[in-house]
VEXDREN-2710 file (C-alpha; in Angstrom, 1 decimal):
% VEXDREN-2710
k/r/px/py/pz
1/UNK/-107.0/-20.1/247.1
2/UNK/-104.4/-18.9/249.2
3/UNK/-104.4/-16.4/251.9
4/UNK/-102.3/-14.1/250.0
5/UNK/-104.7/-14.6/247.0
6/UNK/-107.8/-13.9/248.9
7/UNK/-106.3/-10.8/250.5
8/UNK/-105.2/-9.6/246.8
9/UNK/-108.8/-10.2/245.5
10/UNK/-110.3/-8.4/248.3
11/UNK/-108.2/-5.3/247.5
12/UNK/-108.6/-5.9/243.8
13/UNK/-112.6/-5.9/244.2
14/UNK/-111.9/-2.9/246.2
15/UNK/-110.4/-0.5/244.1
16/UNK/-112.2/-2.1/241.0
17/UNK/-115.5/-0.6/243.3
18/UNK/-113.8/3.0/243.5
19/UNK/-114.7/5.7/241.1
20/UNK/-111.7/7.3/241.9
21/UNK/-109.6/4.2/240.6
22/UNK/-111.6/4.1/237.6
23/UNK/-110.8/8.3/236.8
24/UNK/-107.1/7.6/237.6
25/UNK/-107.0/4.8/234.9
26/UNK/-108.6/7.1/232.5
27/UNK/-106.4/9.5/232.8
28/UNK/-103.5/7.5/232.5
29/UNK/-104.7/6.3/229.0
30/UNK/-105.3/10.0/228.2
31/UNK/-102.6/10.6/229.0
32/UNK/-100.1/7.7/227.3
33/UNK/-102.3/8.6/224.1
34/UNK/-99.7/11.9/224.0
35/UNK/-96.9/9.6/222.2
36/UNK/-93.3/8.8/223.4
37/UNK/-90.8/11.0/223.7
38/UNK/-88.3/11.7/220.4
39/UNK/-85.1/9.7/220.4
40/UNK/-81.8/10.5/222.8
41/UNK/-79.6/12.3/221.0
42/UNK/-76.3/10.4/219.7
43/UNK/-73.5/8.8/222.7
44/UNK/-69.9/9.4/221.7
45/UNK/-68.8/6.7/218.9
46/UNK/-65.8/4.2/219.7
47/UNK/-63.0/4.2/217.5
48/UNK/-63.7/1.3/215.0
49/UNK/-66.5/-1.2/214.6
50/UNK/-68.5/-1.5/218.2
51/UNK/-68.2/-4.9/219.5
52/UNK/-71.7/-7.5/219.1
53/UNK/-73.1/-8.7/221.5
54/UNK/-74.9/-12.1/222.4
55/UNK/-78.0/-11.5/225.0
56/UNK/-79.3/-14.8/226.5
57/UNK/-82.8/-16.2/225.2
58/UNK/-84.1/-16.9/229.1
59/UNK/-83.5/-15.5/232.4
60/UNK/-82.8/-17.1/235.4
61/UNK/-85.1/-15.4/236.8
62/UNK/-88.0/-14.1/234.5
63/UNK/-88.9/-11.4/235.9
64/UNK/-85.0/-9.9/235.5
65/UNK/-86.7/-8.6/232.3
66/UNK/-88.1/-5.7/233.9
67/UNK/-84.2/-5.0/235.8
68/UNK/-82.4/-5.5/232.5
69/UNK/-84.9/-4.4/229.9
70/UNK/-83.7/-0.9/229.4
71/UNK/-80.0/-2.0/228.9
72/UNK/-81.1/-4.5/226.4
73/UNK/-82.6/-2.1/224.4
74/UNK/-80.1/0.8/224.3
75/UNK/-77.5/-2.0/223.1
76/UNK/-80.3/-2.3/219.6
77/UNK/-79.9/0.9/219.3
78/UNK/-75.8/1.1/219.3
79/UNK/-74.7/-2.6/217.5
80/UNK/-75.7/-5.7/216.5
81/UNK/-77.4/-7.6/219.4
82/UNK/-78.3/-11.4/218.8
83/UNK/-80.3/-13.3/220.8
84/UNK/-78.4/-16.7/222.1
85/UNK/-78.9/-19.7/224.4
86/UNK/-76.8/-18.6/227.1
87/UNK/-76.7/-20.7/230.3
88/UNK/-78.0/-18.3/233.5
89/UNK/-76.9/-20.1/236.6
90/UNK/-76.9/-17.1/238.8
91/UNK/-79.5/-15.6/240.9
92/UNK/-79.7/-12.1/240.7
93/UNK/-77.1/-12.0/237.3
94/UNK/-78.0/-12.0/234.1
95/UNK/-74.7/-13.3/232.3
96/UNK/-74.3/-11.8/227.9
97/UNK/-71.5/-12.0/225.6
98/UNK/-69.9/-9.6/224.2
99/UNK/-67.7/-10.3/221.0
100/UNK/-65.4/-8.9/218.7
101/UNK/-63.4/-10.1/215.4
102/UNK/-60.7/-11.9/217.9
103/UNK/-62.1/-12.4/220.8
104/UNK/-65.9/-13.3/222.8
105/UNK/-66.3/-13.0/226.5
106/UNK/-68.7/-13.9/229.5
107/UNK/-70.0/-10.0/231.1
108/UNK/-72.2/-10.2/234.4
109/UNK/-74.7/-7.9/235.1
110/UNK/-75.3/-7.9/238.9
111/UNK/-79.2/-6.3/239.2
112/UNK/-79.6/-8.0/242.9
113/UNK/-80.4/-5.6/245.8
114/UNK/-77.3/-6.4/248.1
115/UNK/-74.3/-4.8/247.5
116/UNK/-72.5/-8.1/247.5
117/UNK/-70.9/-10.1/244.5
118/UNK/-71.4/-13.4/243.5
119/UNK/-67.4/-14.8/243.6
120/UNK/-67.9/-17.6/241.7
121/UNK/-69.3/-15.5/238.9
122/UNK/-67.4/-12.8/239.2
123/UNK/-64.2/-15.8/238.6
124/UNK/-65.7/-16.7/235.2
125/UNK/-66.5/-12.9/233.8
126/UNK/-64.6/-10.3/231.9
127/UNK/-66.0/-7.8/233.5
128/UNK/-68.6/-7.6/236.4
129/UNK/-71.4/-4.8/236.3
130/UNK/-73.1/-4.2/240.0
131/UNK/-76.0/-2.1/240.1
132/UNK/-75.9/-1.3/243.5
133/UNK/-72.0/-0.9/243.3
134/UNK/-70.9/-0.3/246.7
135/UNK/-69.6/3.0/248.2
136/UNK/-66.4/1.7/249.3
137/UNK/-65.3/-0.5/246.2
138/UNK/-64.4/-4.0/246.1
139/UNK/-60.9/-5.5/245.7
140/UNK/-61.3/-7.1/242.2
141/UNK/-61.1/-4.1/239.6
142/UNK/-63.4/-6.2/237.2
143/UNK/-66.3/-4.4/238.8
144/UNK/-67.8/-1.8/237.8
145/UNK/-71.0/0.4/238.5
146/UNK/-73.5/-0.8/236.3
147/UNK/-75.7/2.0/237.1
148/UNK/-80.1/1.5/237.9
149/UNK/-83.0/2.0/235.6
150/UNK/-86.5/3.1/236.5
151/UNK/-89.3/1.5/237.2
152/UNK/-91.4/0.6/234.2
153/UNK/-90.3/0.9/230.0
154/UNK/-93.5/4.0/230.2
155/UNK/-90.7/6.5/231.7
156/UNK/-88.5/6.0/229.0
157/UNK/-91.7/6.9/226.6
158/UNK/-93.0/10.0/228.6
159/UNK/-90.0/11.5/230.6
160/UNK/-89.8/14.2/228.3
161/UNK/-93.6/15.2/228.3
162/UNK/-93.0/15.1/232.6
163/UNK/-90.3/17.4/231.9
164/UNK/-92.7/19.7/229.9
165/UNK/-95.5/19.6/232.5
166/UNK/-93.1/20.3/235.4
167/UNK/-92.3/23.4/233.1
168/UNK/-96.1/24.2/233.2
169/UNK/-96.1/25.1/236.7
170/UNK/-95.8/23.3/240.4
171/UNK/-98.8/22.5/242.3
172/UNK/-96.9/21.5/245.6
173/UNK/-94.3/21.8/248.2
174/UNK/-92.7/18.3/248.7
175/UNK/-93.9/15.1/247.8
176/UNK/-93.2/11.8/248.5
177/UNK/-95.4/8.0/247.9
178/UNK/-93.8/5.2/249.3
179/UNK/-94.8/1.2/250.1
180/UNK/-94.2/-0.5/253.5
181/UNK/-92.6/-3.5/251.9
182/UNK/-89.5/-2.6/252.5
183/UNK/-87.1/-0.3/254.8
184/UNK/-90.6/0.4/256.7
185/UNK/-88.5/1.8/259.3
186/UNK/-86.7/4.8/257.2
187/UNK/-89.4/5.4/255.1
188/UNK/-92.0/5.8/258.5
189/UNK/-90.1/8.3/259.9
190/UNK/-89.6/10.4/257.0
191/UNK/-94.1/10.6/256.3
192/UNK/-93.7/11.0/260.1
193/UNK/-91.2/13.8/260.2
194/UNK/-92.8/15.6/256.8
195/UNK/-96.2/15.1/257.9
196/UNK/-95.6/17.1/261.2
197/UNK/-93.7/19.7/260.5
198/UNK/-95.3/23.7/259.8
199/UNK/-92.9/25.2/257.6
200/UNK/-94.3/23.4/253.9
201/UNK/-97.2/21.3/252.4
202/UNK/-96.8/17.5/252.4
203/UNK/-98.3/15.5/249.9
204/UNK/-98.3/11.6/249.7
205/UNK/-97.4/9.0/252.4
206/UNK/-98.5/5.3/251.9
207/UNK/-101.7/5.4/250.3
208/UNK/-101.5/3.4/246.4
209/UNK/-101.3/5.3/243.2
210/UNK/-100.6/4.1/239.4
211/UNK/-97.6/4.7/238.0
212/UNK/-97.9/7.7/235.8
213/UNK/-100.2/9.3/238.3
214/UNK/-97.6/9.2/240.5
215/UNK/-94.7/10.4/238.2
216/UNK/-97.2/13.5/237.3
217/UNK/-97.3/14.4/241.3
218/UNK/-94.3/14.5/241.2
219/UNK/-93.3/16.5/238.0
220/UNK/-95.7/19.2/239.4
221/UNK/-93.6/19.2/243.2
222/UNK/-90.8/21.1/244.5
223/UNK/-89.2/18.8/245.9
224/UNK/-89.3/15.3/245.8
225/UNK/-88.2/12.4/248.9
226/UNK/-86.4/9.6/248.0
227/UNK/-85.7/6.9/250.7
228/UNK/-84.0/3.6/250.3
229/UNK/-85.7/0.2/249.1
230/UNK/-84.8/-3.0/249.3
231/UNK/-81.2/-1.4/248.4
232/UNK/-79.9/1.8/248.6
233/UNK/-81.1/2.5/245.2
234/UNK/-84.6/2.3/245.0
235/UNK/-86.5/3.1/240.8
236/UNK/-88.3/6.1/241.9
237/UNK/-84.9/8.0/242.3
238/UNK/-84.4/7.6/238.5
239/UNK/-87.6/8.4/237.8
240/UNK/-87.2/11.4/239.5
241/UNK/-84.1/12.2/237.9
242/UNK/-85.0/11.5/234.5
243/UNK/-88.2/14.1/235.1
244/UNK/-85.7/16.6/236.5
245/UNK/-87.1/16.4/240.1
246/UNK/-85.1/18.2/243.0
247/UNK/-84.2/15.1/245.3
248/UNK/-83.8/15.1/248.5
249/UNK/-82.5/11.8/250.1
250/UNK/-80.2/10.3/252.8
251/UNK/-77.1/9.4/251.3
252/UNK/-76.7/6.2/249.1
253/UNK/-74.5/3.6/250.6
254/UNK/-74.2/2.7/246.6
255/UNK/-72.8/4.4/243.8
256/UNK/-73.5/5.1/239.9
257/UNK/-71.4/5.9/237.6
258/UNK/-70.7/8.3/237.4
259/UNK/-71.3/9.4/240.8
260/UNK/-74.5/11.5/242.2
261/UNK/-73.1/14.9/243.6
262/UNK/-74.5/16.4/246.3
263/UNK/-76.0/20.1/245.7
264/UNK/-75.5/19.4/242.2
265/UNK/-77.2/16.5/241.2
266/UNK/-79.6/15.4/244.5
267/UNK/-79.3/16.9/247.9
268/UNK/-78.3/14.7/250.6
269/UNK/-79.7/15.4/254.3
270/UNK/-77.9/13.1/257.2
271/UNK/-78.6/9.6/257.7
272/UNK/-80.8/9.4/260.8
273/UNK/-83.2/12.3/259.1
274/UNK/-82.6/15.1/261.3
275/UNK/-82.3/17.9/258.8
276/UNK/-84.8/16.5/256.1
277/UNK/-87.4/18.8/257.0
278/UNK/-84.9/21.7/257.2
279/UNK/-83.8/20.8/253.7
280/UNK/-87.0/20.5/251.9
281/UNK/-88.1/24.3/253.6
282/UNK/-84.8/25.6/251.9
283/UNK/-84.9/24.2/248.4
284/UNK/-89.0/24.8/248.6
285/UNK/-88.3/28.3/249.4
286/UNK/-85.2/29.5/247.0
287/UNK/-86.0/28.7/243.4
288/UNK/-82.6/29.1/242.2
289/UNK/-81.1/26.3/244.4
290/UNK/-84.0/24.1/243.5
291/UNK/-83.8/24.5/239.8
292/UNK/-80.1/24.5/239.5
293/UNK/-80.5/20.9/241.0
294/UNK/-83.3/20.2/238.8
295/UNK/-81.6/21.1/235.4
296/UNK/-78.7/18.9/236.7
297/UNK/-80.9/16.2/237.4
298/UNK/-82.5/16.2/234.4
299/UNK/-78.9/16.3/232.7
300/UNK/-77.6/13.3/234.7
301/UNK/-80.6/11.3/233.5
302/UNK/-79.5/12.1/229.8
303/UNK/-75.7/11.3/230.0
304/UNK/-75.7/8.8/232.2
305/UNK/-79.1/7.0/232.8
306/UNK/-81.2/7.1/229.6
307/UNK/-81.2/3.0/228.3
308/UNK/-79.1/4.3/225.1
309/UNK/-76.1/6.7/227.1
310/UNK/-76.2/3.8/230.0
311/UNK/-75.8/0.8/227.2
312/UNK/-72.7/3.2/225.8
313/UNK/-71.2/3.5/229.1
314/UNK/-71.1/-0.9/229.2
315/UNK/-69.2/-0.8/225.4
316/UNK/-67.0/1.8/226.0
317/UNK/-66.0/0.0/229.3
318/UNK/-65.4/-3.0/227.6
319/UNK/-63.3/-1.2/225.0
320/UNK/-61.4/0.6/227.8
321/UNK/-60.2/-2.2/230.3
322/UNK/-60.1/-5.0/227.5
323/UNK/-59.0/-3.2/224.4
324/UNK/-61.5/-4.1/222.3
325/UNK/-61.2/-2.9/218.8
END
């Protein structure tokens, strides 16, 4: 066994040993045993037959599943969606069709952290979605933002029942759980600069928690952190969104589509973290500020970010800049 394997069975054992661990797990059963939230309501219709569309069989990368997933299955719900051997050269890129009576062309979907594209794919696409879409643009107009998803299928199942517990009543200030793996830096001096401050209660840091455990913390918290991940976007920003969590963050260096606005959708503090604690006292403190920015949250999730809205943004696109009919 490797190094890395004996270190993961240590931790395993240890948290297998911990009653805690074992009451967490409960609950989270308890809790999934609620039932899924009820279907998004209907995304505006294109004029005409929506195009088809062929989605490959096999991944490059197999894991992509969990990075695509969501878009996948809002396309079900708004055409016909066939599966098809399509070749996936790319890292990072999963490459689908999409097809109409006259025509069938090559789309990329760009789900790799860096902002950069992949030229030689973006040469053989119609139209080139990049998750973390850069700021400042790129040259070629046949990219697009291609928006993010959250971090497991579950929040797509239970956002709604989040929603209703945040409505239930909020146990604490400002939260925030983060992993070490990566921007250490950033995310280290944000616990640091929460953790020592007077004016509000911190709760979460570094320690581990499962999934919906965490989402619950953070349904039930004023205000929520977000800091940067491998790329600017990181999943727990849309999982905060689609709860309807008052996020505050240091500005994205990527955009969606369409953009994040501060004050109205998140609330931005400056880069280097100076006025994070100042923010978080404000929007802790004023419950009109913080649920104005909650309600538009939640609403951002729901036009823009929810699998079946997000997979109607990707067909009208194609409609628009290739006249699809």
């Amino acid at each position: 066994m490797s190094f890395t394997g004996r270190v993961l069975s240590r931790r395993a054992l240890t948290y297998a040993s911990d009653p805690a661990v074992w009451h967490a797990v409960a609950a989270e059963w308890v809790w999934r045993l609620g039932g899924p939230c009820a279907q998004v309501r209907d995304v505006p219709l294109l004029d005409g037959v929506p195009p088809g569309v062929y989605w490959p069989t096999e991944y490059e990368w197999p894991p992509a599943a969990r990075f695509v997933g969501p878009l996948h299955a809002g396309l079900t719900t708004l055409t016909e969606v066939e599966p098809r051997t399509i070749s996936q050269p790319y890292q990072g890129i999963v490459l689908f069709e999409i097809c109409s009576p006259t025509k069938t062309l090559s789309i990329a979907l760009d789900y790799h952290d860096l902002p950069a594209v992949n030229a030689e794919c973006l040469e053989q696409v119609a139209l080139y979605f990049k998750m973390q879409h850069r700021r400042s643009g790129y040259d070629d107009p046949k990219i697009l933002p291609g928006g993010y998803i959250g971090s497991r299928e579950s929040l797509y199942r239970y956002y709604c029942r989040l929603r209703a517990l945040r409505q239930c009543g909020l146990k604490s200030d400002v939260y925030g759980r983060f992993g070490m793996r990566f921007s250490a830096e950033i995310r280290r001096r944000a616990i640091d600069i929460l953790q020592h401050q007077t004016q509000f209660k911190f709760t979460g840091g570094t320690s581990l928690a499962l999934y919906m455990q965490s989402l619950r913390e953070a349904a039930q918290s004023r205000v929520c952190i977000d800091m940067p991940g491998n790329g600017s976007f990181c999943h727990r920003l849309v999982d905060y969104l689609a709860i309807g969590c008052c996020v505050v963050a240091p500005r994205h260096s990527s955009i969606m589509y369409p953009e994040l606005r501060d004050r109205e959708h998140i609330v931005y503090c400056r880069d280097d973290l100076a006025d994070l604690a100042e923010l978080c006292a404000y929007y802790v403190e004023n419950d009109e500020a913080r649920e104005t920015v909650s309600a538009n949250a939640a609403r951002f999730f729901d036009e823009s970010l929810h699998p079946k809205q997000l997979a109607g943004y990707y067909l009208r696109m194609f409609h628009e800049r290739l006249g699809a009919h």
